[in-house]
N, C-alpha and C positions, 0 to 999 in steps of 0.2 A: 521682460525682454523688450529690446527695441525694434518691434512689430509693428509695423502702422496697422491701424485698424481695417484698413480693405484688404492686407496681408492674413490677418487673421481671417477675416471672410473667407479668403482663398480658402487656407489649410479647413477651417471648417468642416468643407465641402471635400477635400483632396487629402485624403489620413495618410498618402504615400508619400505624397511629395512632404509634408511634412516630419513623415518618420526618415526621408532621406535628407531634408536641407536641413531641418534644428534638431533632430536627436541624432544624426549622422549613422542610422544604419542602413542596410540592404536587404528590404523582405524579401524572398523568393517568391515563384509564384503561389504557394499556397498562402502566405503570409499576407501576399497582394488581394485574394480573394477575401480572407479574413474580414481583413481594414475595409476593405469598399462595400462588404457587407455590413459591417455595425452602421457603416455611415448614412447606407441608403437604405435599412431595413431594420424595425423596431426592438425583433427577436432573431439572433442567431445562432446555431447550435452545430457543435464541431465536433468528430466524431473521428478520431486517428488513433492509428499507433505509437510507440514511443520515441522519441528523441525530435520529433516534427518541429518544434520551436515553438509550441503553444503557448511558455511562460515569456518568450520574448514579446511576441505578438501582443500577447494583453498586458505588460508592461507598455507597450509602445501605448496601445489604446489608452492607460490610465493618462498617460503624461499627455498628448492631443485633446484627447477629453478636459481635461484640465487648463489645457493651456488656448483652449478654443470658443469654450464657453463663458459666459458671466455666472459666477455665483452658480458652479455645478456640484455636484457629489457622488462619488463613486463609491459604492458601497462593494466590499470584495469579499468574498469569503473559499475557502478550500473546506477538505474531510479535517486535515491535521495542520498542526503549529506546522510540521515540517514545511508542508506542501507550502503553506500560506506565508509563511516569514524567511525561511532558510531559500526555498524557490521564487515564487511570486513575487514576496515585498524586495528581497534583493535585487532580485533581475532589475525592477525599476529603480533602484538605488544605484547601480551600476548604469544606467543609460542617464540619469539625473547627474551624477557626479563627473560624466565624459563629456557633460557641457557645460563650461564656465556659467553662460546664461541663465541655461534652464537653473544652475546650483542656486544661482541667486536669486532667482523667483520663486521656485519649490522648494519647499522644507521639507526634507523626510523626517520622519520619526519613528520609532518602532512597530507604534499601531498608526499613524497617519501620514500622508504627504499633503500639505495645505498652502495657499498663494502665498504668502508673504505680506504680512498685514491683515488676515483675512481666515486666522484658523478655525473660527467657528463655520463659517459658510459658505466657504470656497475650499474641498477639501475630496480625501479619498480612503476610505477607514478599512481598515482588515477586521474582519470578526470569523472566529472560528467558525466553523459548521457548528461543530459541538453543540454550541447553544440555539436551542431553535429559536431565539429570539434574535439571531443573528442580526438580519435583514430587513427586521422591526422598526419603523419611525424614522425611515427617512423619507424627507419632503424637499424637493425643488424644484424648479421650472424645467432644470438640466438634470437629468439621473441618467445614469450608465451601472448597471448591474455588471458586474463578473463573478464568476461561481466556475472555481479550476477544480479539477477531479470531479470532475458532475457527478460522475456513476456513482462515489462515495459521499453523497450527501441525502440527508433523507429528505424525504417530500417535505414535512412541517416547515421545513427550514426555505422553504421554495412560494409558500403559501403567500406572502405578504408581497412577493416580488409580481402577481399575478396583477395584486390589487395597486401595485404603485405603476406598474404599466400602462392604468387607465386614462392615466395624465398623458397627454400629448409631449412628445419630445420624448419618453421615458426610452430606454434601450436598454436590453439585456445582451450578454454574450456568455455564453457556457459551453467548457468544452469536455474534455475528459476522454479514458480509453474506455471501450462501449464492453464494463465489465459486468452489468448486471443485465435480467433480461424483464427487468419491471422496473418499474420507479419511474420520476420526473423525466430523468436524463433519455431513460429506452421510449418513453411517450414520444417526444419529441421527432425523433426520426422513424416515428413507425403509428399510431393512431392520432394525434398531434400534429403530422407534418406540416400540415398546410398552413399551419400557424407560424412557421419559421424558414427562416431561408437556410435550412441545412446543407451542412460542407462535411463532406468525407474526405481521411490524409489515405492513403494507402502508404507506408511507411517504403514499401521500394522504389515508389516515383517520387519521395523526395531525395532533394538532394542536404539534405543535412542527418540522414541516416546515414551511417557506414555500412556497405556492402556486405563486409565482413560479417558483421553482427545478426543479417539477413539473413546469410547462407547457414549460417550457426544455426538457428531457430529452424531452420528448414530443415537443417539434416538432423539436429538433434530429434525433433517432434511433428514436422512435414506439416505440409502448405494447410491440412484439414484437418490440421488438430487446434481445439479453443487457443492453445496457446500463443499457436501461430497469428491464427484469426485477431485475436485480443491485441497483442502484445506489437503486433509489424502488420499485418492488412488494416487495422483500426475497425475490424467486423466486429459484432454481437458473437458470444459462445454460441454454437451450439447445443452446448449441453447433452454429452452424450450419458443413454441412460446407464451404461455398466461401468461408468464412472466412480468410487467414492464418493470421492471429495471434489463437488465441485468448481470450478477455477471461480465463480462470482462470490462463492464464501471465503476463497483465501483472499483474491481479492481487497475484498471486501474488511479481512483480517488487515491486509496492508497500512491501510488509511486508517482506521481503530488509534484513536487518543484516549488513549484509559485514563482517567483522572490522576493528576500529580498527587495529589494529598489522600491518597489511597492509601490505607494501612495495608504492609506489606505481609502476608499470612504466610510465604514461602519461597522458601530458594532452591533452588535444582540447575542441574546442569544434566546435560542429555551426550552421554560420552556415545559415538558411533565409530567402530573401529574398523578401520581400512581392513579386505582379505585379499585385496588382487592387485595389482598394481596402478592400475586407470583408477582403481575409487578412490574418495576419500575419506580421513578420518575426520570425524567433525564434532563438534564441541560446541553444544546448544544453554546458551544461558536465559531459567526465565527466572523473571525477579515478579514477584507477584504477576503474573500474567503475559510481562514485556518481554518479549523473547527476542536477542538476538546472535549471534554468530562470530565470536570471538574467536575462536581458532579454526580454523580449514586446512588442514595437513597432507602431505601426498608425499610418500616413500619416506617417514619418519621414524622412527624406532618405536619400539611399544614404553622404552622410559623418558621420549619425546612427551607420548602421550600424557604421562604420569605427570613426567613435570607442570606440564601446562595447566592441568589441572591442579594441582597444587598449587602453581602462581595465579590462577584464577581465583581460587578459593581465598587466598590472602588480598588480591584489588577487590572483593568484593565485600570483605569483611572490612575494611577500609572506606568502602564508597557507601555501607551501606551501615553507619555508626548507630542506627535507631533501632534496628534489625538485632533483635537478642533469640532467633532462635536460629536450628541448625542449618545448617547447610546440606545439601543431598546431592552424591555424584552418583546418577542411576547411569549404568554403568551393562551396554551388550557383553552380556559375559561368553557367548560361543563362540567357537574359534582360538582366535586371537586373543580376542575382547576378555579371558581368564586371565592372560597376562596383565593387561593393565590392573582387571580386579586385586591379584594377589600380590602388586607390587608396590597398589594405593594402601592398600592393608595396612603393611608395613611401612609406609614411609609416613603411613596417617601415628604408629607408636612411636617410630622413629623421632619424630616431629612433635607429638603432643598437640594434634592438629585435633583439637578435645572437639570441635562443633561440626568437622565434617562427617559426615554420614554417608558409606559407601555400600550403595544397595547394587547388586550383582542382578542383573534381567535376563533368563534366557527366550530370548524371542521363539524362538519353537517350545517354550512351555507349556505349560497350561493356564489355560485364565481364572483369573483369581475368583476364587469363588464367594460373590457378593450379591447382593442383592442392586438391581437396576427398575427402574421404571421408564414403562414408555406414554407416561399422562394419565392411563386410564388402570392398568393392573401393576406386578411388580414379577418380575420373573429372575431368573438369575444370569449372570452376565455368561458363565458355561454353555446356555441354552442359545445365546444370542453369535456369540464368535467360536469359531470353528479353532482359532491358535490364537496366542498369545499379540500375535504383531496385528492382528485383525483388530481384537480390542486396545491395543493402543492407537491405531487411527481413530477408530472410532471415537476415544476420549477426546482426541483432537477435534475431531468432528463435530461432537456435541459441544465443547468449547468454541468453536467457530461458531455455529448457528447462534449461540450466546450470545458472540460477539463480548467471550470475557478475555479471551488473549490478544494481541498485537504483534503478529510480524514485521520482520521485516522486509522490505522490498528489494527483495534476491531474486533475478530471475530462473536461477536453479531452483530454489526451493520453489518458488509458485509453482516452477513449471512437474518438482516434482511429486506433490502436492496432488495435483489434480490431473495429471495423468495416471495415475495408480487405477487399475480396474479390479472388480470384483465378482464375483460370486456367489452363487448357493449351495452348498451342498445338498444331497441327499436326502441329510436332516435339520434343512432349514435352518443353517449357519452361517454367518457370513464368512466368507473366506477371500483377501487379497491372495490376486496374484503374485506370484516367487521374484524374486528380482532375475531369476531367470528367463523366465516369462517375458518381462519386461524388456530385457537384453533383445531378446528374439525380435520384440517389435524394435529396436532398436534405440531405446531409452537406455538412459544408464542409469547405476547403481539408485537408489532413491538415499542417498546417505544420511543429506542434509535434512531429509522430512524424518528418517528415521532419528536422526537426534534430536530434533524440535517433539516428536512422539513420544520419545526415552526422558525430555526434560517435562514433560505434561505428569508423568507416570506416578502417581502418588499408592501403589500396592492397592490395597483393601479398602474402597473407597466408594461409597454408595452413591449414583449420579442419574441424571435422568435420560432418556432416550429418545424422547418425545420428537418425532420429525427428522430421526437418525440417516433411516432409509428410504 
């Protein structure tokens, strides 16, 4: 760029006026806060709700950074490829490419943006969380750490950022929604503080929230539920105790990058079938562990449903050419849910659809009678869950603590997920509340967790329990 070098001085010092004269955009005032904290404070840590423009923000930070320093390095890292390449690395790729200048000074690349002339040592690298070597071995005079999705990164991955901070000039910035209530990210604004110049968004006081979206979260699951809290105030859960399934284990599910070169042990799909008019019918796909949401239906016919699944069954035996075993459509058979069963039946001969396999669930049955352990004895799953749908979250559940499946980032399913409360019986059984129940507190149907439950569901299945409840 043709910057005179006291220009550069300027912006140095001034990350606003910079993000408005040479990248040409408009932070708001959170965004304003952000910038004039990385500048003039070594560690800063951000704690909002959704939609706040956090990936804008530290996109701006990377390019100033870059464009201010000699011979700087920006090491970046998120939870997931999503976060870090599809969000992050674009966002700056989109502000790089809207200026003729900057295009011709910064290179993007997939994993780097670097000066031009200068790609070993004047440069900005993404590296997954994934590997806790993330953040490993870098050295220069200039360092700017970023870490997006805080709350989904684990500490190791945090360890080597501590020690390259000792260097003078170094700077950290990490933000994230405040979804766990321990780790690096929850230290920081709470036993940690004083070490950082912490920023809170409250997602209503800004202005690049929709209102809409606001009021939604509010009347769906009101101002003092995690959801709320997490997902638009930018608070820490609560964590209430008659809770299941925590919101920081689904969470936490969200961000989950299962390894690509994973041999794939199983296919399901989680059929959930609409009985009132406001639910929906939903159609959970997990392919070895990645679950996500291919159909969501509402006032469909029940050989809507069938078809779908059937055309599912065919794009995944297609997408999924290495995969030589069955397919399994576990399938709520009460109600409604018999129709879909008896209609896949026959269209499974009709068809000669030889690898799918359609298992019939009744959720008010009985729980399969298996052996479970909780780490230390083994008792039987009967003895643990009071009904059938009880032990399918629970499966969930212990797959979450795992952290062997990956959701998706649906704010229905999180939110329905981990608002489910529960129980004890009499005789010391878990028991979820009725989705009438639920209605009463004014949540709706939980459709969508019930098919991600229904595609978990493997029948007769021994598994451990350890840290369940």
């Amino acid at each position: 760029m043709s910057i005179s070098e006291e220009a550069i001085r300027y912006y140095a010092r001034n990350p606003i006026d910079f993000v408005e004269d040479i990248i040409g955009a408009k932070p708001d005032d959170n965004q304003r806060a952000i910038l004039r904290s990385v500048e003039a404070e070594p560690m800063t840590s951000v704690r909002s709700g959704h939609g706040v423009g956090k990936s804008a923000v530290e996109s701006w930070a990377i390019i100033w950074f870059l464009c201010t320093r000699p011979y700087p390095k920006v090491p970046c890292t998120a939870p997931t490829q999503h976060q870090l390449f599809d969000i992050l690395w674009a966002e700056a790729a989109k502000w790089i490419r809207n200026n003729p200048a900057l295009k011709k000074e910064l290179i993007w690349t997939n994993e780097k943006i670097y000066m031009a002339g200068h790609p070993e040592e004047w440069f900005a690298a993404a590296r997954t969380a994934t590997n806790p070597d993330a953040l490993q071995g870098f050295h220069a005079e200039h360092l700017l750490f970023i870490i997006d999705e805080a709350s989904g990164v684990k500490d190791i991955v945090f360890e080597p950022v501590l020690g390259a901070l000792s260097t003078e000039g170094a700077k950290l910035l990490i933000c994230g929604n405040p979804t766990r209530l321990s780790g690096f990210f929850y230290d920081s604004h709470h036993k940690n503080r004083a070490d950082y110049n912490v920023i809170h968004i409250d997602g209503r006081t800004s202005s690049r929230v929709d209102l809409k979206y606001v009021s939604k979260m509010s009347k769906m699951f009101g101002t003092d539920s995690d959801v709320f809290r997490v997902r638009v105030a930018g608070d820490f859960p609560k964590q209430e105790e008659d809770v299941f399934i925590g919101l920081s284990m689904v969470e936490q599910s969200c961000m989950n990058d299962l390894p690509e070169n994973r041999e794939i042990q199983r296919i399901s799909f989680g059929v959930d079938v609409a009985r009132y008019g406001n639910d929906e019918t939903v159609i959970a796909q997990n392919v070895g562990g990645k679950i996500t949401l291919p159909a969501i239906l509402r006032g469909q016919s029940l050989m809507t449903t069938v078809g779908k699944v059937v055309q599912l069954y065919r794009q995944t035996l297609a997408e999924y050419p290495r995969y030589d075993g069955d397919i399994y459509a576990n399938i709520d058979d009460t109600g409604l849910g018999g129709g879909v069963t008896d209609r896949l039946e026959e269209v499974k001969e009709e068809e000669h659809l030889t690898r799918l396999i359609v298992v019939p669930v009744n959720a008010a049955g009985r729980v399969p009678d298996e052996v479970i352990s909780d780490g230390k004895s083994k008792i039987r799953a009967r003895e643990v869950y009071d009904n059938l749908t009880s032990y399918l979250w629970g499966t969930v559940k212990e797959y979450l603590r795992k952290e062997e499946i990956a959701l998706p980032d649906d704010e229905d399913l999180v939110a329905q997920l981990s608002c489910r409360k529960y129980r004890l019986t009499s005789k010391g059984k878990v028991q979820l509340e009725s989705k009438e129940e639920m209605k009463k507190r004014g949540i709706n149907s939980p459709d969508r967790a019930d098919a991600v439950a229904l595609s978990c569901y493997e029948g007769e299945k021994v598994f451990s329990i350890e840290g369940l409840l």
